[in-house]
N, C-alpha and C positions, 0 to 999 in steps of 0.2 A: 504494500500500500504506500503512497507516494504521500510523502511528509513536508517535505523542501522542494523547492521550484527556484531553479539558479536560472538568470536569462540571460542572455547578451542583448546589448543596445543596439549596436548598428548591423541593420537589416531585417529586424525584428522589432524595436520599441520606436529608433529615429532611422529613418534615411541616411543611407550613405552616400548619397549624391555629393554634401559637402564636403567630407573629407578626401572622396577622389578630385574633388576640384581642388582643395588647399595639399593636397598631392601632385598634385599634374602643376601647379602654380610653382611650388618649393621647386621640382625638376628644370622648369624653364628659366626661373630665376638664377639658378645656380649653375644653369650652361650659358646663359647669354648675357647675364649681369656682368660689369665690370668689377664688382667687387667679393667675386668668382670666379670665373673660368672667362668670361665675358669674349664668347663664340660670335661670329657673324651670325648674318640669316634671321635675326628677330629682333628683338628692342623690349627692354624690361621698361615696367611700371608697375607698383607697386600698390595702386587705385585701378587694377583693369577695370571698365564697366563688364557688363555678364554676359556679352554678345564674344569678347574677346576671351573672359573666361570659358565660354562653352568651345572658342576656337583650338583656345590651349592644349584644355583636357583633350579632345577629339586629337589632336597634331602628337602631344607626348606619350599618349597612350593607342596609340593607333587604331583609331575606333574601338577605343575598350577592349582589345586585341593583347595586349597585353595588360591590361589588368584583371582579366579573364583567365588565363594561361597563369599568371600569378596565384589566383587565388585556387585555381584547382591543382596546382603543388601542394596546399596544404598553407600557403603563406595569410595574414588575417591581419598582418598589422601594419597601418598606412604608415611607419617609420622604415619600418625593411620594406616596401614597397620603389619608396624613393630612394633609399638606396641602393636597392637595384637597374632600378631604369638610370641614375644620374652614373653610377660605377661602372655600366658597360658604355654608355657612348665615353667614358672616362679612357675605361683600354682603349675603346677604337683610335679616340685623341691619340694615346703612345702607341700604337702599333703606325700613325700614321709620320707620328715625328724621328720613330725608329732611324730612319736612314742618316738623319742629320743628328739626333741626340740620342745615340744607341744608350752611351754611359749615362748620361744624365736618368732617361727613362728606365734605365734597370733599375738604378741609383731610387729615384720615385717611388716605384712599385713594390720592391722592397723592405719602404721604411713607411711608418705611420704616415697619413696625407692630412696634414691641418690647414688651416684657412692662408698662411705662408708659402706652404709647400702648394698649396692651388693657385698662388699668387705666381708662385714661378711657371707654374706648366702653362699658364697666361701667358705669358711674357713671350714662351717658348712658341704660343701658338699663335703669336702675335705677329710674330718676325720668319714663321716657315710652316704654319700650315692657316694658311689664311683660308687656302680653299677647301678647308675639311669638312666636309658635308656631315651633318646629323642626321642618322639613319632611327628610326623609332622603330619602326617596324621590323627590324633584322634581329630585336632584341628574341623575339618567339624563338623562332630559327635558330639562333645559335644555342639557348635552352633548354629545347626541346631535344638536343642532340643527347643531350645527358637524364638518366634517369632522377637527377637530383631531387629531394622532395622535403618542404619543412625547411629546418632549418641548415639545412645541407646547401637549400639553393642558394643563402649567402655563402656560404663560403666556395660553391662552385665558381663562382667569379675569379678564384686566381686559377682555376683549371684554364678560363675562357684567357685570363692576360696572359699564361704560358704557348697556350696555341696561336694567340696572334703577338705575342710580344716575345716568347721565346723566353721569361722570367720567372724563375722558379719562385714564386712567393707564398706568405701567409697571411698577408696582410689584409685582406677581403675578409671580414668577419662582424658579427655584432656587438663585440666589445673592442673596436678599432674608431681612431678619432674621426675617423671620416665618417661611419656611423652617427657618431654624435652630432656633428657638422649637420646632416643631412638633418636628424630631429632636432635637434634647436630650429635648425631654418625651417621646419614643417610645423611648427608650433608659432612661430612668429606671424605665418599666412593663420593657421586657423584660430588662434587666442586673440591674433588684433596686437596691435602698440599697445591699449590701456593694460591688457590681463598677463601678456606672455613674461612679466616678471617676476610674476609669481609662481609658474610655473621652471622657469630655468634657470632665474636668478639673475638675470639680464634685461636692458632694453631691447628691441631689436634692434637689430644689424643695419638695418635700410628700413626709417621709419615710411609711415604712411599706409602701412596696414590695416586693415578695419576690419579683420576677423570673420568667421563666420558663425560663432559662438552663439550670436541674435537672432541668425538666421537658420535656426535648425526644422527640418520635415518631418512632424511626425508621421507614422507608418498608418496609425491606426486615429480615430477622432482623439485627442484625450481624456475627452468626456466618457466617454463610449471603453476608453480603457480602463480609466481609473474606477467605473463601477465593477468592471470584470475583475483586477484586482481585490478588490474589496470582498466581492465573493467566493473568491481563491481563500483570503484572510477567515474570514466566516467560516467556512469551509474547515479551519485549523490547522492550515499550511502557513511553512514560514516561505519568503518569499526576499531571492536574494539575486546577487548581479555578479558576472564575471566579465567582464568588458575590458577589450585593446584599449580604449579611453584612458587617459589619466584622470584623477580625481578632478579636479576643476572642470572637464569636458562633459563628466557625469552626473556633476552635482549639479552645474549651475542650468541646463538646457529640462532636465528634469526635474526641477526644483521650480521651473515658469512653468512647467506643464502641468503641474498641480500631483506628478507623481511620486517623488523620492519621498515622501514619508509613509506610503505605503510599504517601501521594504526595508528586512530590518538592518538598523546601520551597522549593524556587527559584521553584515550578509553581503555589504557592499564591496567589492573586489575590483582596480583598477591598474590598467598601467603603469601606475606610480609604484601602487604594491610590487609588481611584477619587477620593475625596475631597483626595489630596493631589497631584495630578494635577492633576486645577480649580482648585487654589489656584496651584501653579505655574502652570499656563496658563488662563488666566480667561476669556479668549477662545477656547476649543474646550469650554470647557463648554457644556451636561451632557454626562459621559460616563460615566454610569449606563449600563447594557442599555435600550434596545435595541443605542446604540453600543457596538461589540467592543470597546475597549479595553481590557477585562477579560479579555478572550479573547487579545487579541494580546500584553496584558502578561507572560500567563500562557507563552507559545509564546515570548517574548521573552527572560522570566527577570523576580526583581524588580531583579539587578543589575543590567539596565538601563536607559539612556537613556532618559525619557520623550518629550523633543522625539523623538527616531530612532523610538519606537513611535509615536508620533502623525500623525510624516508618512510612514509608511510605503505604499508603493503598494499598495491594493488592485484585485482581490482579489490573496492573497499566491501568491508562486511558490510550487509546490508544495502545492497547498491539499488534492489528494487524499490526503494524511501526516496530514492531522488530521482529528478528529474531536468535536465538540460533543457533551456530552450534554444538553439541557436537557428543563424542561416545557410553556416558554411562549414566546408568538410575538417575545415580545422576544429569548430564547435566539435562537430561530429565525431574524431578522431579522440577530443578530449576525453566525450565522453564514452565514447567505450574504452579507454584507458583505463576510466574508473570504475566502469560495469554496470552505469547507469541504463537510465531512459535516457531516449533522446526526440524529442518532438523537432522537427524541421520546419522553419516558415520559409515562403516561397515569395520572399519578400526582399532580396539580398538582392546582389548584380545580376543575377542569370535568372531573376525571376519562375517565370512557370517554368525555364525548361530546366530549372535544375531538378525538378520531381523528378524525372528519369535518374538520374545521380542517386538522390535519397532512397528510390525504389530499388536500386540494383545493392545501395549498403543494406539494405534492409533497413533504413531507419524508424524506429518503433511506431511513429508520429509523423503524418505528412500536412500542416496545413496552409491555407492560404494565405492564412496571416494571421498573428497571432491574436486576435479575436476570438480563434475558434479554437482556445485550449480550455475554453469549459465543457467542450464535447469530450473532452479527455476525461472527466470527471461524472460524466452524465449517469 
């Protein structure tokens, strides 16, 4: 009998429209900005209007082509996102300057890449690859060549800079500066100037941001959800969150909506957590979704014990008490790690046609949207 009800936010409570735009935004910024990589072939601003944003996302994601292909690796978190799509036109950049700066770009590839070291491969590409074309599209293809899945696809990135650059490296990973580089700048497009200092500890880098934090979709009325919640509560389920969000992204867009005091705040699990987890244990990172620990944190409480959630036996005792709700295979992955339920909403990127997907894992739960998780209880 099902006791706990853990959800995820994006693609299930909010739209994810905006984060693949404050995604696809961070990627263009950080190839064509000057105080970047600052590439021909496009012009940063920092105020697009949303006729330019809809052009962005459509242009660095190649018709959703590659962030489609992203997320059915298993990948769920708009930080490894962009650092994937910004890291490979990245090699392309050094396999292109190879002829003229072989040493320099081993040199590069090699060692951590921070906001200096991006300053130089500017300069490099300023003065001998002016004509370096940005390929978006070639990202799939060259991916797709490897079975990498999770969190393997970051660090396939220096398989990709060995075959086109010839450079035996490590450095492609999610505890590497370029990593961070990549989430500070994606936090700056979606937090706005006012918020993203509390979030990173910083202004932004290039002010003029205005966030999309105000602007968030909900999936479902909120009116229409928060009674459905409420009857979950009645009901005598505890009702908790495991979400790629950092705390600020979860609290404050759910907190207008009239829902975050519906679940319980011990229950509420974010990005932040996830982030402060890998710092404590450096060695069990990543544990972004696909891995549960978001999920088990959540079932755990955040008072406690990270070491006791991290070595806890799976799957857990008593797995048929809980219940996952997500949109995506990373959700899905979690939770049969832990031996749960898993209800699927068809509300994510790939809408109605990921039902095929959740039919074929056998996911316990398929529905349209999560509206219809009182049928689960009927």
């Amino acid at each position: 009998m099902i006791k706990t009800i853990l959800f995820d936010v994006d693609g299930v409570i909010l739209s994810e429209e905006r984060y693949f735009d404050a995604s696809a935004l961070t990627v263009w910024e950080m190839l064509h900005s000057d105080a970047y990589l600052g590439l021909g072939g496009d012009t940063f601003d920092p105020t697009p209007e949303e006729p330019v944003i809809r052009s962005v996302r459509e242009t660095v994601f190649a018709k959703d082509q590659v962030l489609t292909f992203i997320k059915s690796r298993g990948i769920n978190s708009n930080w490894d996102m962009v650092f994937l799509a910004f890291s490979y036109q990245l090699i392309r950049l050094c396999e292109k300057l190879q002829s003229v700066k072989s040493t320099e770009v081993k040199g590069l590839l090699s060692e951590q890449i921070d906001r200096d070291r991006l300053a130089e491969l500017r300069e490099w590409a300023k003065e001998y690859a002016a004509d370096f074309a940005i390929d978006y599209a070639a990202f799939t293809a060259d991916f797709a060549k490897g079975p990498a899945q999770k969190a393997e696809l970051l660090t396939y990135l220096n398989q990709i800079a060995k075959e086109r650059c010839g450079v035996e490296t490590s450095m492609f990973s999610r505890n590497s500066d370029l990593w961070t580089l990549c989430q500070e700048t994606f936090q700056e497009w979606y937090l706005g100037d006012l918020r993203v200092n509390a979030s990173i500890g910083r202004e932004s880098y290039q002010k003029g941001k205005k966030g999309f934090l105000s602007d968030e979709i909900p999936i479902v009325d909120p009116a229409k959800l928060r009674e459905i919640l409420l009857q979950l509560k009645q009901k005598g389920l505890v009702l908790g969150i495991g979400t790629g969000r950092p705390t600020i992204e979860t609290h404050v867009p759910l907190s207008e909506l009239h829902l975050l005091d519906l679940f319980d705040p011990n229950r509420v699990v974010s990005a932040s957590h996830v982030l402060e987890a890998e710092t404590a244990y450096p060695e069990q990172a990543p544990l972004a979704k696909p891995h549960p620990y978001c999920y088990l944190k959540g079932l755990a409480g955040l008072e406690s014990d990270d070491r006791a959630v991290l070595s806890q036996q799976l799957p857990i005792a008593n797995p048929d008490e809980v219940l996952i709700v997500g949109d995506s295979l990373a959700d899905y992955l979690a939770a049969r790690a832990i031996g749960c339920k898993f209800a699927a909403t068809l509300t994510g990127l790939s809408g109605q046609s990921a039902r095929a997907t959740f039919e074929k894992e056998r996911a316990d739960y398929i529905l349209n949207d999560v509206s219809e998780i009182l049928s689960i209880f009927a």
